[in-house]
N, C-alpha and C positions, 0 to 999 in steps of 0.2 A: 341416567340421572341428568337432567337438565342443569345446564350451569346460569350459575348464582351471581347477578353485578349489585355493586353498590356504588354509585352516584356519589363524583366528586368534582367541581370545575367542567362541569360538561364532559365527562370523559364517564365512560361503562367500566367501569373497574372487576375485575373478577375477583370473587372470592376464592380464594385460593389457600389450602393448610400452608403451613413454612416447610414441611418435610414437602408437599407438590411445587412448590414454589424452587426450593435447592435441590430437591433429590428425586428431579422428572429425568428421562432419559436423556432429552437434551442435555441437562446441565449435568449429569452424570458424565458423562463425556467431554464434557466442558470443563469438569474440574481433574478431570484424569490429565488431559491437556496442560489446562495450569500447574498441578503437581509435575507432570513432567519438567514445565518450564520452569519453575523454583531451583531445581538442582541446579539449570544452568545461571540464574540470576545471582544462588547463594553463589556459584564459584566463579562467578566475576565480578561481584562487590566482591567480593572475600580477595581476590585480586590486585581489585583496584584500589580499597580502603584500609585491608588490615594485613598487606604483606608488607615483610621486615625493613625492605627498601625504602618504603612510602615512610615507616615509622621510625625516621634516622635523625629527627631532630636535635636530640643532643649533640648529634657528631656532626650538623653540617655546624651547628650554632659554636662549637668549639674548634673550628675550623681553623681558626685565628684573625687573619685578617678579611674584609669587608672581601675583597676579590677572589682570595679561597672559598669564603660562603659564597657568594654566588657562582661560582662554579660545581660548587658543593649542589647547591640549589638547581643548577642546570642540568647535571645529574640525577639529579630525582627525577625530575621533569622527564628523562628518559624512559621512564618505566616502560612508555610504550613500545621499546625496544628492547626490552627482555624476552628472551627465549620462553620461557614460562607464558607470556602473554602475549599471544597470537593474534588474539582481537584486531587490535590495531598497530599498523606501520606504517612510519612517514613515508614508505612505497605504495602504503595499502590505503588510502587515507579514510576510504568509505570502501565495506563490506558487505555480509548479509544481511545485518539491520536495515541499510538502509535498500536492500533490493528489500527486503519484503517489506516496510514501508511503502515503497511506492507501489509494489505489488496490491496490498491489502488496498491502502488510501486514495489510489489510483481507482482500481477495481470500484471498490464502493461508491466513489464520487462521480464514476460514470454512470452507474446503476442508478444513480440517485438522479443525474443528468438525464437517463434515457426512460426513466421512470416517470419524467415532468414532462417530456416530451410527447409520450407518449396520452396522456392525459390532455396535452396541447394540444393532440392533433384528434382528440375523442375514439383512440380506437377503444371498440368495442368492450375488449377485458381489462382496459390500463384501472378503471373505478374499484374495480375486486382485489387485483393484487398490486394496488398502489402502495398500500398502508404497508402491506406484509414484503416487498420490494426496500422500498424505501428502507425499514428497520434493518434489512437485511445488511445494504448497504450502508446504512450509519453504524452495524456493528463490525463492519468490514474497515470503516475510517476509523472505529476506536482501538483495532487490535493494533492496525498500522501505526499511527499516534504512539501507542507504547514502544513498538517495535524500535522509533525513531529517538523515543524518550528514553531508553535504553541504550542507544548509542548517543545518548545528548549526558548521559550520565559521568561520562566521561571525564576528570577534574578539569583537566583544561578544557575543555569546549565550556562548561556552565562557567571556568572561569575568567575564560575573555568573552563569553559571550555579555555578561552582567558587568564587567567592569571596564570593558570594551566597545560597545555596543555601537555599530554599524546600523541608523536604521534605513538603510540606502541598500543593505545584501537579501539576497534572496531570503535566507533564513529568519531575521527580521520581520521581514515582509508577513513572514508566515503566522507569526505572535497576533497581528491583529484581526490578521482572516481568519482565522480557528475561532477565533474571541465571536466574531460574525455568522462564518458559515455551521458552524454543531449548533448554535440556538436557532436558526434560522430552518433547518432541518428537521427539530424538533416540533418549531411550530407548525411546517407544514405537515409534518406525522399528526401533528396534535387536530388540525382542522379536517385531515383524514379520514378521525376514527370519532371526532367527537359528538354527541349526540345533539348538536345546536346548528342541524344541516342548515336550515335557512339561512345561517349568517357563514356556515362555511361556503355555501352555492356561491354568497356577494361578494366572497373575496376568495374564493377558487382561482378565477384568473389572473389576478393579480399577483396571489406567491404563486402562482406557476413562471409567471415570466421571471418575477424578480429571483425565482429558484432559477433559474435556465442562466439569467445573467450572472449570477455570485459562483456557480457550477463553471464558466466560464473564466470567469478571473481568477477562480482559483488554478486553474489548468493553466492560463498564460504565468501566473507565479510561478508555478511550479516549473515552465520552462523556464521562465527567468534565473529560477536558482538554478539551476546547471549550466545554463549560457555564463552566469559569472565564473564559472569556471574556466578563463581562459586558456589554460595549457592543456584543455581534454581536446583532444582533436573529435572525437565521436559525438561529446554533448555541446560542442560547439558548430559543427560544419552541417548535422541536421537543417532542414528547413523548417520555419516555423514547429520547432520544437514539441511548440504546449499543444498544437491538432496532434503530433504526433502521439502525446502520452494520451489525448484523449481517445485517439483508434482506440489503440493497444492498452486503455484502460478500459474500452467498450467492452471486448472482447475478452475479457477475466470477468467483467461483472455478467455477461449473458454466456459464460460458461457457469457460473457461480449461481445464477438466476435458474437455469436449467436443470441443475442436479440441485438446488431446494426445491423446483415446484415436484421433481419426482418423488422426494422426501419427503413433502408438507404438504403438497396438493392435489395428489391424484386420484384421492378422492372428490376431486372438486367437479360438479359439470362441464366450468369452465376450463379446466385442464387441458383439455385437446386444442382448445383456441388458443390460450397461453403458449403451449409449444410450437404454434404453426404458426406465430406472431413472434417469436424469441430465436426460432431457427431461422426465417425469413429477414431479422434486424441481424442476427447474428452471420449471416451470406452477406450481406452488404459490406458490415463492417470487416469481416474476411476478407474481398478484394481492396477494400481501403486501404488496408493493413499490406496487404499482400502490393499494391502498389506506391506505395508509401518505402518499404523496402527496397523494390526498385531506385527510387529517387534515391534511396542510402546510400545502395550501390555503386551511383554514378556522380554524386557531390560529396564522400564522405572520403578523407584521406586515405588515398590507396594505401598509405603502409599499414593502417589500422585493417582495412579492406584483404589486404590478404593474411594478414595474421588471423581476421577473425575469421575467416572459412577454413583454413588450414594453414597448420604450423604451431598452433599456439594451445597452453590448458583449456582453453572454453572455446574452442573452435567447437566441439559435441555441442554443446549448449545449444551452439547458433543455429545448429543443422538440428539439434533438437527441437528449438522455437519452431523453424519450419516446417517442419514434419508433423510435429502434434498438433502446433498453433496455427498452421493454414492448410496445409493440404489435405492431412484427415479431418476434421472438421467443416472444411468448406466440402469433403467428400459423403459426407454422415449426413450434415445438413440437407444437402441435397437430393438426399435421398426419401426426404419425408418419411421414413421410418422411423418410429420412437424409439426402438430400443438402439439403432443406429445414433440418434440425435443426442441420448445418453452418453454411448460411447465417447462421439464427439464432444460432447460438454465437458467430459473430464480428461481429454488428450487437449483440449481446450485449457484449463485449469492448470493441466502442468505446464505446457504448452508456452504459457505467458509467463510462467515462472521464469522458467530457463531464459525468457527471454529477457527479462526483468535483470536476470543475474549477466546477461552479455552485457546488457547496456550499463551494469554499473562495475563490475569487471573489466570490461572495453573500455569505457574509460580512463583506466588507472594503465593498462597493458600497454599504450604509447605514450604519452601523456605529453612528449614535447611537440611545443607547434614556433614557428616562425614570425606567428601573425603580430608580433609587436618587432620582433628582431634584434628585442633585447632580454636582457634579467634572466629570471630560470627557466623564460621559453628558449631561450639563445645555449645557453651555456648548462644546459645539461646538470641544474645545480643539485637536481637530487642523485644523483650516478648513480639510476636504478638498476643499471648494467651488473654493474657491481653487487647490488642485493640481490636481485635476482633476472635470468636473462627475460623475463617478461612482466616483474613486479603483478606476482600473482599469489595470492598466499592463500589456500583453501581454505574455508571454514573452518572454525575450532568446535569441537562437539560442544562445550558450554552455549557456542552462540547458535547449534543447530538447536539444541534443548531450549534456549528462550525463543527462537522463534516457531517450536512447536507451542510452547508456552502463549505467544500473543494469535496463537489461532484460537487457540482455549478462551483467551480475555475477550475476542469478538465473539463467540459462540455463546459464550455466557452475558453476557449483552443482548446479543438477540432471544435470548431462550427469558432474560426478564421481561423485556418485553413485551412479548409475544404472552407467556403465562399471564402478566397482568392487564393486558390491553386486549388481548384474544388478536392480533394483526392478522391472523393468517384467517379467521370465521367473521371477522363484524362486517366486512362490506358486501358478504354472501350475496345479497340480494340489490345492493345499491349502484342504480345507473349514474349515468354523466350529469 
């Protein structure tokens, strides 16, 4: 049966039931995902909002005097140091939220970046799977987004971030570019697919550059908020930081690009050229990446340096990153085999994880530096010694369940999409 558009703002809208619309295979999966991730959301608001601790107000308020309540008050404020609540510790400051953040938001903003580029330089198949690329990666920045929003959910962070407001920190920074870069995404999704080619042709190159440029500063913010980190020895002593997350965010979205087009497009003509164009960017970015490491190696604080190969809980991680994330993959790749090139795309995928999880792990694992000579770079003021000998505190299942959870919220993004735009069939036939 031939499918059905109806005409709206220039855009081919597919008719679609609401039972194909929510309960197609994709989104079937997509919500299995979110149900997963529920359990762990109910039992960390249930945590963070309605345990007995958080609800002591009568007893701080009866305190007696103004110094007792605020010490009363300061003790609340501990929660995040309850045994019960592993989320977060003033050893642990940032977690798996915010690795798979960067994972996901990384990931897809490069895809989105290699997707424009690619269309910049006119190869061949970028016009076909620009549309269906592009969505992929915008639902890759929307899973991330929650992921991050999930650790912003925090009481204290929403509440010195609102009553506090630095607009000079990294984080900051990020309020206005989001505001920017998801509409600016969308438009060019929208000139992608819509049926008013003549006026998308006149202004093709235009959001191609200005998507190239905004794809750019977001990636230098993005280093920016970790360079403010001054006592991280790891997110500081990097070079040029923001190329750095764009390698290594290349390299998760042309793993991620590779196992959809085997999922979404192998029925395609164009499918053979897609992969010999994605494993060919995907080799590049492998040595990039693979020498980019080197430079780690040799400017990055040796004590961090040897913890993170051996000695320390995510030393595996690191030798994982490289084993799935470069070596097999640059070995797959190279092989011009598809079903190899597979392989690789999903030792690819984990690959970048682990190594998502070093960088924001390594982080926290040394976390004093010299480079001011004073304050709590100097003096040790957190005695993470004492908490623990490497301030490394594993996941909590609650926060493995939400971040299986915001793989479900990006999959279910792309699957609306996709049903109501068709992304992955309308450019079937459309050249440069």
């Amino acid at each position: 049966m031939s499918t059905k558009y109806t005409q709206c703002c220039g855009l081919n809208i597919k008719k679609v039931s609401l039972s194909e619309l929510l309960f197609n295979k994709t989104m079937i999966i997509a919500l299995i995902l979110i149900a997963i991730g529920i359990v762990g959301w109910y039992e960390i608001l249930t945590l963070r909002w309605a345990h007995d601790f958080v609800n002591v107000r009568d007893v701080i308020m009866s305190a007696g005097s103004s110094d007792t309540q605020s010490i009363a008050m300061a003790l609340k404020e501990q929660i995040f140091n309850l045994k019960e609540i592993e989320e977060v510790n003033k050893a642990e400051p940032w977690g798996i939220f915010v690795t798979q953040y960067v994972y996901l938001l990384y990931g897809g903003s490069a895809l989105i970046f290699l997707t424009a580029l690619m269309e910049l330089f006119r190869v061949n198949v970028a016009p076909k799977v620009a549309a269906a690329l592009m969505s992929f990666g915008l639902a890759m920045v929307f899973g991330g987004l929650i992921s991050i929003f999930t650790d912003l959910a925090n009481q204290l962070n929403i509440y010195w971030m609102v009553l506090n407001p630095q607009p000079q920190s990294g984080m900051w920074l990020m309020m206005p570019l989001y505001a920017v870069y998801i509409p600016f995404t969308l438009i060019e999704i929208y000139f992608l697919i819509t049926n008013k080619r003549d006026l998308a042709r006149k202004l093709a190159g235009v959001l191609i550059i200005l998507g190239i440029i905004i794809d750019i500063i977001e990636f230098y913010i993005q280093g920016l908020l970790f360079n403010l980190n001054t006592p991280r020895h790891l997110w500081t002593d990097i070079p040029q930081l923001w190329i750095y997350f764009l390698i290594t965010g290349a390299l998760t979205g042309i793993g991620g690009a590779i196992l959809f087009a085997f999922l979404g497009l192998k029925n395609k003509p164009y499918f053979d050229e897609f992969i010999k164009v994605a494993s060919n960017i995907g080799l590049i970015t492998i040595i990039l990446a693979a020498i980019y490491e080197v430079i780690n190696f040799m400017v990055v604080d040796p004590k961090w340096i040897n913890l993170i190969i051996a000695g320390s809980p995510i030393s595996w991680m690191y030798w994982g990153w490289i084993i799935l994330g470069i070596a097999i993959p640059f070995i797959t790749f190279i092989s011009k085999n598809k079903s190899l090139i597979l392989v690789g795309s999903i030792s690819l995928i984990i690959g970048t994880f682990l190594m998502r999880q070093v960088f924001i792990y390594g982080g926290n694992i040394v976390p004093m530096t010299d480079r001011f000579g004073k304050g709590p770079e100097a003096t040790s003021l957190y005695n993470l010694a004492e908490i623990t000998p490497y301030a490394y505190i594993p996941p909590h299942t609650m926060e493995v369940l939400i971040v299986i959870g915001c793989l479900g919220i990006g999959l279910a993004v792309y699957s609306l999409i996709d049903s109501l735009f068709d992304v992955r069939n309308i450019n079937d036939n459309i050249d440069h």
